[in-house]
C-alpha beads as a LAMMPS data file, in Angstrom:
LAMMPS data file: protein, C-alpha beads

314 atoms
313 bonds

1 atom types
1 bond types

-500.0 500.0 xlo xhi
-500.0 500.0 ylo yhi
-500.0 500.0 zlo zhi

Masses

1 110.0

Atoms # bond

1 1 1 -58.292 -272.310 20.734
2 1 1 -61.938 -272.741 20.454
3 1 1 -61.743 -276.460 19.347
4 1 1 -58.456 -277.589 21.451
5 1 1 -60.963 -276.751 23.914
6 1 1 -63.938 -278.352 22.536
7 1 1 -62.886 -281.303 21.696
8 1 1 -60.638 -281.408 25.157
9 1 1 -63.595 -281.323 27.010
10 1 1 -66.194 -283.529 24.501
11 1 1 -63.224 -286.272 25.455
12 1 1 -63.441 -285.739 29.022
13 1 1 -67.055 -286.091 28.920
14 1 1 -67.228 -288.897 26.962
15 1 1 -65.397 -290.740 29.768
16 1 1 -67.282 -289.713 32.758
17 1 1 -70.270 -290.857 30.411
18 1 1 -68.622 -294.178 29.788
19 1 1 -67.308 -295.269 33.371
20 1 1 -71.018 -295.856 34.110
21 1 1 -70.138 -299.735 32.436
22 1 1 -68.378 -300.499 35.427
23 1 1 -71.372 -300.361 37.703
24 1 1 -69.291 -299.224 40.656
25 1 1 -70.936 -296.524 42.893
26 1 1 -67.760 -294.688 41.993
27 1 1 -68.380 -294.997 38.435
28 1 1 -72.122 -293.932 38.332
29 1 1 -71.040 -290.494 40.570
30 1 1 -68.973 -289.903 37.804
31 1 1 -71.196 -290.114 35.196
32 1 1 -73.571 -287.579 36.977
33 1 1 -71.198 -285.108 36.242
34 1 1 -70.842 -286.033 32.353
35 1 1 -72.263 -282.530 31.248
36 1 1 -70.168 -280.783 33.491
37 1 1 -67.485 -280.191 30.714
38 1 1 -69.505 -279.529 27.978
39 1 1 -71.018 -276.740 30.439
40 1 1 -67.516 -275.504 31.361
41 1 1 -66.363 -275.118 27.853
42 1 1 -69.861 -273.318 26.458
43 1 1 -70.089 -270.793 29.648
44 1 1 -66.316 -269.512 29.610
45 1 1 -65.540 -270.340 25.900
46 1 1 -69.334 -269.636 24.166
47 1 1 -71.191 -272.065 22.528
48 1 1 -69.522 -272.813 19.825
49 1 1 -67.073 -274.523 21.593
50 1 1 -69.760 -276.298 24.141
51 1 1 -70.655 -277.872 20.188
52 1 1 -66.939 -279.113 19.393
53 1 1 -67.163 -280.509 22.656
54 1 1 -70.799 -282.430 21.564
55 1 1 -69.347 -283.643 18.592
56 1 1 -66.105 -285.116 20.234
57 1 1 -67.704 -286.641 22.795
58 1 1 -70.453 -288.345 20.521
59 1 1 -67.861 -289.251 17.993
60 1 1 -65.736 -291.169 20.579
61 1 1 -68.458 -292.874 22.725
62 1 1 -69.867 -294.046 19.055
63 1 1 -66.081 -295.048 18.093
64 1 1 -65.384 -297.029 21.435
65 1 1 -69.037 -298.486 22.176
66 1 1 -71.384 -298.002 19.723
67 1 1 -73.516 -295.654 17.903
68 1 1 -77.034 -296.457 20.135
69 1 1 -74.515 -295.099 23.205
70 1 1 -73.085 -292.403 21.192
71 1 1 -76.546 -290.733 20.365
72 1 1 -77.534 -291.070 24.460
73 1 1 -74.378 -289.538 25.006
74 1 1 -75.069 -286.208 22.813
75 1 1 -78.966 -286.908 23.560
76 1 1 -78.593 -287.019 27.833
77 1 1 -75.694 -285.495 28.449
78 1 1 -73.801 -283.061 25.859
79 1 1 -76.862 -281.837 23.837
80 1 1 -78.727 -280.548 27.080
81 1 1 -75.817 -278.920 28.521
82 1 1 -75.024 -276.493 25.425
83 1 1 -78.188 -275.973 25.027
84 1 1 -79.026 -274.583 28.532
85 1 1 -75.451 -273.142 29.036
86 1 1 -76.571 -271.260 25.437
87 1 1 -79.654 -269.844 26.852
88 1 1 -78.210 -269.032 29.938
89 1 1 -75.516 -266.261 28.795
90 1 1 -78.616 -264.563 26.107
91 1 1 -78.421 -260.890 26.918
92 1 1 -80.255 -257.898 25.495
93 1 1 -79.788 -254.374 25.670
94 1 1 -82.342 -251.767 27.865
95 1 1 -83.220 -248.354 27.355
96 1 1 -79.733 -247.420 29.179
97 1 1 -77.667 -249.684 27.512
98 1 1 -77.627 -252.189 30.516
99 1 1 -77.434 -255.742 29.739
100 1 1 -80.401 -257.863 30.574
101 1 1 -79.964 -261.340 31.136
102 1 1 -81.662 -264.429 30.281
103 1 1 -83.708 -264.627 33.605
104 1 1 -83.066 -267.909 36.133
105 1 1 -86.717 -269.061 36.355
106 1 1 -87.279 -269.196 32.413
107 1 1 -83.821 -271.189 32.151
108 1 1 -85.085 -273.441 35.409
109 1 1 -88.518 -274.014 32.539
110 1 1 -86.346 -275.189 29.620
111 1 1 -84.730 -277.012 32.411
112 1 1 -87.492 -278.926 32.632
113 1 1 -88.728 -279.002 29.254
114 1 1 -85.301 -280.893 28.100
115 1 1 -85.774 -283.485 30.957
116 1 1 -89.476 -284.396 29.413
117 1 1 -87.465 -284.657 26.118
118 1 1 -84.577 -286.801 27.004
119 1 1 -87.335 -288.933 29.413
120 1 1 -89.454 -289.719 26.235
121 1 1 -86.276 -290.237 23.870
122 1 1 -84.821 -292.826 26.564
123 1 1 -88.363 -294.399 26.402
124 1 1 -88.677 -294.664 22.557
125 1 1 -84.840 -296.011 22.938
126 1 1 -86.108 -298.755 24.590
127 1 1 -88.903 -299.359 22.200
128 1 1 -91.266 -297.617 19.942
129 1 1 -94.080 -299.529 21.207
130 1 1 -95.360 -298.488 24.437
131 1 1 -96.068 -302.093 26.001
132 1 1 -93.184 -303.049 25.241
133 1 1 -91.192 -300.649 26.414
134 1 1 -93.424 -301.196 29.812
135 1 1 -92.773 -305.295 29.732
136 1 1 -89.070 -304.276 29.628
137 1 1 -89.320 -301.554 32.361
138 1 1 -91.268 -304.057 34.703
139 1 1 -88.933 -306.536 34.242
140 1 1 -85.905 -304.846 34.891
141 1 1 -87.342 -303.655 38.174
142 1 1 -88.654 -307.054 38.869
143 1 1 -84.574 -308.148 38.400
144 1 1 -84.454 -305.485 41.607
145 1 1 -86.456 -307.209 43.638
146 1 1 -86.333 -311.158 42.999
147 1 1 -83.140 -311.117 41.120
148 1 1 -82.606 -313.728 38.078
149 1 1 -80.711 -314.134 35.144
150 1 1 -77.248 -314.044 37.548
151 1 1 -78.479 -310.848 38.985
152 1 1 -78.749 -311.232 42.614
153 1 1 -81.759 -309.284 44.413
154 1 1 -80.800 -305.758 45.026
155 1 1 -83.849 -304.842 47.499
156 1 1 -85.361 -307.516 49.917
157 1 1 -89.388 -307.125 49.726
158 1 1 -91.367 -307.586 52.912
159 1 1 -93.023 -311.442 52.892
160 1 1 -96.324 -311.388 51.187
161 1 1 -95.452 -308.319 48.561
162 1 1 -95.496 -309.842 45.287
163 1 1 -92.539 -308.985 43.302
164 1 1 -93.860 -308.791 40.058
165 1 1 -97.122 -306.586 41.107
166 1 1 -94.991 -304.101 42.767
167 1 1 -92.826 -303.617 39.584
168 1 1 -95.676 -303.252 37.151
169 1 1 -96.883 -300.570 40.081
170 1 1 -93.276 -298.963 40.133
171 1 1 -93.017 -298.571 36.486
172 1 1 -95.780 -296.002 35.789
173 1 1 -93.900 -293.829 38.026
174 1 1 -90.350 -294.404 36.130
175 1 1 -90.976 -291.143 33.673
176 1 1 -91.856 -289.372 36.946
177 1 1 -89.060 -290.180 38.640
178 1 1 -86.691 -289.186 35.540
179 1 1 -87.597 -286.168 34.868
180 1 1 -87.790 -285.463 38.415
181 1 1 -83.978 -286.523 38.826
182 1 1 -82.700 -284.669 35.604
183 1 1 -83.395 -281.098 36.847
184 1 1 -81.328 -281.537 39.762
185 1 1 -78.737 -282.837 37.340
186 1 1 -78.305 -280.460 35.639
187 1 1 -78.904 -277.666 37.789
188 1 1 -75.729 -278.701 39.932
189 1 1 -73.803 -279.119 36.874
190 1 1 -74.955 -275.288 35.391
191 1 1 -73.723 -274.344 38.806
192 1 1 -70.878 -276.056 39.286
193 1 1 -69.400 -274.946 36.073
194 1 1 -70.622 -271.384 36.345
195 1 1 -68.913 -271.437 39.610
196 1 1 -65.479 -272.558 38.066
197 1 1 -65.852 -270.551 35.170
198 1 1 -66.189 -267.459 37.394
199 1 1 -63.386 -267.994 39.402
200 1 1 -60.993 -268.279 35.955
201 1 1 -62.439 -264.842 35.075
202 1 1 -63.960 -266.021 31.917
203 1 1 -67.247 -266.017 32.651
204 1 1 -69.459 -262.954 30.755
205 1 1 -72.822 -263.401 32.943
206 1 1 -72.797 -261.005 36.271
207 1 1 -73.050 -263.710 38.794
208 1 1 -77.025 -263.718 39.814
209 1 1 -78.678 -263.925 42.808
210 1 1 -79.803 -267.352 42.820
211 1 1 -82.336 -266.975 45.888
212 1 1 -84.651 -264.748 43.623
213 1 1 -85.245 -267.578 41.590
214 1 1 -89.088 -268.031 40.548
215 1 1 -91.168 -270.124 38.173
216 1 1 -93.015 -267.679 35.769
217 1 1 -96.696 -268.331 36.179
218 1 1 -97.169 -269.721 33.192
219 1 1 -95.316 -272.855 34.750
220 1 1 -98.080 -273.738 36.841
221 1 1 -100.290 -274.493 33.689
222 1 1 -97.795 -276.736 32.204
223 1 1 -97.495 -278.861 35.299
224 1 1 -101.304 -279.324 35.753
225 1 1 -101.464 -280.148 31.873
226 1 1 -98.415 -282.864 32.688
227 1 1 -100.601 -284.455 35.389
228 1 1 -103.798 -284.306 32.652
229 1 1 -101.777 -285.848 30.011
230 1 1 -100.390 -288.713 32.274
231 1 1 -103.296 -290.112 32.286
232 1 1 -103.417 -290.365 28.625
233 1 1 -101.661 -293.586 28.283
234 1 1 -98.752 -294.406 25.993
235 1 1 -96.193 -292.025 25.143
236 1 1 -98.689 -289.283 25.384
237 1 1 -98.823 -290.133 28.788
238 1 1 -95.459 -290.737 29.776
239 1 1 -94.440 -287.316 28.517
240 1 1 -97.001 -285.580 30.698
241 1 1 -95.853 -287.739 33.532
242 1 1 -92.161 -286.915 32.718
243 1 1 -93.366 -282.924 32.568
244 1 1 -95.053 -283.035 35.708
245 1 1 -91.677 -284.967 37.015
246 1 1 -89.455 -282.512 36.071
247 1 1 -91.530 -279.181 37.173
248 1 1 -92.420 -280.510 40.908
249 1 1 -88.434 -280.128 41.077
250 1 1 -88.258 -277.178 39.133
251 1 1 -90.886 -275.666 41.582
252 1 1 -89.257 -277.705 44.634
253 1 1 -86.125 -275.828 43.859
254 1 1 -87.197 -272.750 43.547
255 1 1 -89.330 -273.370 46.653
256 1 1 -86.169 -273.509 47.965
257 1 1 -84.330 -270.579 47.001
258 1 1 -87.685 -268.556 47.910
259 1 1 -87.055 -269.946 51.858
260 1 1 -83.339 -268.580 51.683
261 1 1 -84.578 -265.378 50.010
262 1 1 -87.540 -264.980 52.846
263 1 1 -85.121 -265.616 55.585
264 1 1 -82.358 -263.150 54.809
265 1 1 -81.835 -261.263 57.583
266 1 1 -83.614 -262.660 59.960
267 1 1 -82.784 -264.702 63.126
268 1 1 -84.391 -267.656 62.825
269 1 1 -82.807 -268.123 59.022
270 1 1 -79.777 -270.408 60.618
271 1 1 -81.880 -272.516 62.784
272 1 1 -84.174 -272.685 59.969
273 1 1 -82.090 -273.543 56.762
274 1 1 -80.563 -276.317 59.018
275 1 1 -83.377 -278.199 60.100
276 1 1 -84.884 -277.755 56.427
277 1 1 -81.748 -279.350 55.103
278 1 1 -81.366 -282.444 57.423
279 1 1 -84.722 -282.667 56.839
280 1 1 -84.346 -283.465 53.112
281 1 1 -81.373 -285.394 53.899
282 1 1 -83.531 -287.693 56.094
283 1 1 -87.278 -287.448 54.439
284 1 1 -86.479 -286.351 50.900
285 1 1 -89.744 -287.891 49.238
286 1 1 -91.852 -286.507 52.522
287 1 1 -90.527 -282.389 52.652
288 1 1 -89.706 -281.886 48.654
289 1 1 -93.587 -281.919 47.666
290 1 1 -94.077 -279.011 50.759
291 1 1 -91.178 -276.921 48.448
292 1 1 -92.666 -277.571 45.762
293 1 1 -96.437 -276.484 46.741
294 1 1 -94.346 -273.540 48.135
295 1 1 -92.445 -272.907 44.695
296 1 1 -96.242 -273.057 43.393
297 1 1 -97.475 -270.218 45.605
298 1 1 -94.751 -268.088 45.151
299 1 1 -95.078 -268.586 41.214
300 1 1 -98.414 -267.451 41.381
301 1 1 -99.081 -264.626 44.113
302 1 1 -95.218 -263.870 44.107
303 1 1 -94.424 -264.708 48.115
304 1 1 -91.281 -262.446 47.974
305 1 1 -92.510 -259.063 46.259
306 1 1 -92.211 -256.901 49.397
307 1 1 -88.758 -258.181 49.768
308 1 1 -86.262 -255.324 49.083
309 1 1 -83.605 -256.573 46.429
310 1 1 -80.300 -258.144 47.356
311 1 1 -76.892 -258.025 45.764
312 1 1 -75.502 -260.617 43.346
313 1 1 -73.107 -261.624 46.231
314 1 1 -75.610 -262.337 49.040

Bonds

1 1 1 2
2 1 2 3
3 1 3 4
4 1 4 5
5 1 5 6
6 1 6 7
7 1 7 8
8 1 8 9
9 1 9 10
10 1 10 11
11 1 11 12
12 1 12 13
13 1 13 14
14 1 14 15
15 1 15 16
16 1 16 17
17 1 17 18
18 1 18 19
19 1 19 20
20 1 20 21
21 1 21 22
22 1 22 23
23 1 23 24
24 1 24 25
25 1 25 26
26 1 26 27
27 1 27 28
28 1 28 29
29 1 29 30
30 1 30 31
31 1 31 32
32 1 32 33
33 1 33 34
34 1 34 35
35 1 35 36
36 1 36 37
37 1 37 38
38 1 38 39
39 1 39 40
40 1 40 41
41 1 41 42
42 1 42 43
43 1 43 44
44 1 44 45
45 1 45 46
46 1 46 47
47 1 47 48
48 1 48 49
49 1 49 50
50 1 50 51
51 1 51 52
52 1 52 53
53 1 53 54
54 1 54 55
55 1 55 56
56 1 56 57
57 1 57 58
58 1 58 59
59 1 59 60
60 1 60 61
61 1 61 62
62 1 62 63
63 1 63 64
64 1 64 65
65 1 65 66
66 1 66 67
67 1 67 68
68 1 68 69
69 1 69 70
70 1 70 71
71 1 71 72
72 1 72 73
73 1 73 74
74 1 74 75
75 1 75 76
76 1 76 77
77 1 77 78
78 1 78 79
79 1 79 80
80 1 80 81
81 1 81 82
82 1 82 83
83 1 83 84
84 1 84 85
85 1 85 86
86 1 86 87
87 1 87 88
88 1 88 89
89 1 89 90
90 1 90 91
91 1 91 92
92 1 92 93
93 1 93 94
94 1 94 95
95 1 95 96
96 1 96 97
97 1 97 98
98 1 98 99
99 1 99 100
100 1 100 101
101 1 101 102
102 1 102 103
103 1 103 104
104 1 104 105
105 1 105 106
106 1 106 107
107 1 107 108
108 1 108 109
109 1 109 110
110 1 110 111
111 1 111 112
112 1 112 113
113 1 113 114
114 1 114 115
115 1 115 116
116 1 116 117
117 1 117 118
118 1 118 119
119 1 119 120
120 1 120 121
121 1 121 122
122 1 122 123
123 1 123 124
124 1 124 125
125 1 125 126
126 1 126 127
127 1 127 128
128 1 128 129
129 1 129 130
130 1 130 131
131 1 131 132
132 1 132 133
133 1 133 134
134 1 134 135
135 1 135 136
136 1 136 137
137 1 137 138
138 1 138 139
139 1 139 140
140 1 140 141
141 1 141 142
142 1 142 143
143 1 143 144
144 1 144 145
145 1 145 146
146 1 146 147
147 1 147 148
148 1 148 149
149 1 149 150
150 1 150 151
151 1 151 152
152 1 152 153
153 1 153 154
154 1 154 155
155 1 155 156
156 1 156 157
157 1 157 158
158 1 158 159
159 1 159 160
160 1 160 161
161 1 161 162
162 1 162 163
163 1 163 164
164 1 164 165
165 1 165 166
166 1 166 167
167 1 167 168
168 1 168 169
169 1 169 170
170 1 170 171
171 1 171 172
172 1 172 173
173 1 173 174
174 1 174 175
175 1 175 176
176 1 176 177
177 1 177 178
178 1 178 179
179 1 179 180
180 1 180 181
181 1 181 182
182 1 182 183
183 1 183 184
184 1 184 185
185 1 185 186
186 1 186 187
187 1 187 188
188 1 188 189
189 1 189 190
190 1 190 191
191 1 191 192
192 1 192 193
193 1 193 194
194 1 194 195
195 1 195 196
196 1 196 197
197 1 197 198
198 1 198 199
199 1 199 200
200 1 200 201
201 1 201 202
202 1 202 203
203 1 203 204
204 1 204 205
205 1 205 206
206 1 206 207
207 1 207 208
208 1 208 209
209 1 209 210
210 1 210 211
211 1 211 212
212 1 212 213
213 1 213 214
214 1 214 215
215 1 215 216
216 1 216 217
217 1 217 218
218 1 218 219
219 1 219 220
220 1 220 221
221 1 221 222
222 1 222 223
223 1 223 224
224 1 224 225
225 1 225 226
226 1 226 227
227 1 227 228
228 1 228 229
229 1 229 230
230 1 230 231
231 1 231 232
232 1 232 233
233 1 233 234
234 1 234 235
235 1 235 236
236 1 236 237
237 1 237 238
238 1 238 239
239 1 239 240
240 1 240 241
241 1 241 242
242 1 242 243
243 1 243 244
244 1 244 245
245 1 245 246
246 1 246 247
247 1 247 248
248 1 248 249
249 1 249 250
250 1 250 251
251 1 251 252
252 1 252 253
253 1 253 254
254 1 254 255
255 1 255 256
256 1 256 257
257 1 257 258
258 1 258 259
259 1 259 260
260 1 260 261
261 1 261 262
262 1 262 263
263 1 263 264
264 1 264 265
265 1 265 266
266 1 266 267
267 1 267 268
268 1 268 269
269 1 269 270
270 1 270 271
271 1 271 272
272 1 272 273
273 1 273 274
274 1 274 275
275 1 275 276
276 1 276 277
277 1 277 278
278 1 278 279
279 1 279 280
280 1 280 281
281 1 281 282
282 1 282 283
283 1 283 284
284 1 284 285
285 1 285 286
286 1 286 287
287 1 287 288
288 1 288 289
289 1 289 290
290 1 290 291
291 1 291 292
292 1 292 293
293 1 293 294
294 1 294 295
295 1 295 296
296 1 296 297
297 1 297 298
298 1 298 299
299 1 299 300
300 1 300 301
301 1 301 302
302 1 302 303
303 1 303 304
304 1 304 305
305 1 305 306
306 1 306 307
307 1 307 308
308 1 308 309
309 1 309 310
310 1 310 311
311 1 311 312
312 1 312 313
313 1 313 314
């Protein structure tokens, strides 16, 4: 059973990876959701199968494209999910024969560990030297803005901003943004396959309470030593960068969950979670840093310790 279902799902992964060749909006929503099979087959199967479904997937993306797109398959996509779908269903046993699990804020960590990894290996992808891997980053970007090479301008600049300057500006901020946008990622996909695993009745892992959610402390040290090492230079630098990236979101996140865990029970928690959320619908680059300082304090002084405990099902 275990590798009908691996490989079942390594297939269906594989395509949602592929589609992203079209270039249709369509097409790149679907390929968000590449790891979302890998993560349904690891959580309700274990993670055996979530590595049938790795090796599927990598063998047909290498079969049907090539093997460069085959490795950033298992790489960006299949790789990361087992991995964190692995960690996520560790257990031990207590004193009283309870199971403890893996806790949420040290899987939200490797979270954002594997998004500095899979930012530097799409980097070195590119090129193994850093400028130029940065000449081909600035150019693409430039292509955004000024078009060439039959690729019509995607964003119109203001008069007077100089296409190429802002690009060269934009691309020190590219390892940022990635890691940044991985954690997300791959947090909705952990959930949304947790979710449907759950409701099949295969899923081993007591269904948490995902509002308790904090950074250990520890993860404030890693995020200043991201921001020291960005301004390294080279690949040294772009993997701080990418680190920092990827914990603002882990601690934006969890920023979040601490303002749903603060506001249970009270009566200004509807009012309140709705303005927050159109809020980061509107002025997502403006509020997420505020969650994120947030996420920071809580790590640190723990914001929520006089809170009594909720059930899983809140």
């Amino acid at each position: 059973m275990l590798p009908i279902v691996g490989i079942g799902a390594g297939l269906v992964s594989a395509l949602l990876f592929t589609v992203v060749i079209t270039g249709s909006p369509l097409a790149l929503l679907l390929s968000y959701v590449a790891p979302l099979p890998v993560f349904i087959a690891a959580l309700g199967w274990n993670h055996r199968a979530g590595l049938v479904a790795v090796a599927a997937g990598t063998l047909a993306v290498t079969v049907v494209l090539k093997l460069s797109l085959g490795l950033a398959f298992a790489v960006g996509a299949a790789l990361p999910a087992w991995w964190i779908a692995y960690l996520a269903l560790l257990a031990r046993t207590d004193e009283t024969g309870a199971s403890e699990w893996y806790p949420l804020g040290r899987l939200l960590v490797w979270i954002a560990a594997v998004a500095t990894l899979v930012t530097v290996g799409g980097a070195l992808a590119i090129s193994t030297d850093f400028e130029t891997y940065r000449r081909v980053m600035t150019h693409g970007l430039q292509l955004l803005f000024s078009g060439g090479e039959g690729i019509s301008p995607v964003v119109r600049l203001p008069p007077g901003v100089d296409p190429g300057e802002l690009a060269a500006q934009l691309a020190l901020l590219v390892p940022v943004a990635a890691g940044a946008s991985f954690v997300p990622m791959i947090v909705a996909n952990l959930w949304l396959a947790a979710k449907a695993v759950q409701l099949s009745g295969r899923l081993p892992r007591p269904w948490p309470f995902i509002p308790s959610t904090r950074l250990p402390a520890v993860a404030v040290a890693g995020l200043v030593g991201g921001i020291l090492l960005s301004f390294a230079g080279g690949f040294v630098g772009l993997a701080g960068a990418a680190l920092a990236g990827a914990l603002i979101a882990a601690f934006g996140l969890t920023g979040l969950a601490a303002v749903h865990d603060l506001s249970r029970g009270k009566a200004w928690r509807s009012p309140t979670l709705f303005a927050l959320y159109l809020a980061l619908v509107i002025m997502l680059v403006t509020v997420f840093p505020f969650l994120a300082l947030f996420g920071i304090a809580d790590a640190l002084i723990d914001l929520r310790r006089r809170k009594p405990p909720a059930s899983p099902a809140a």
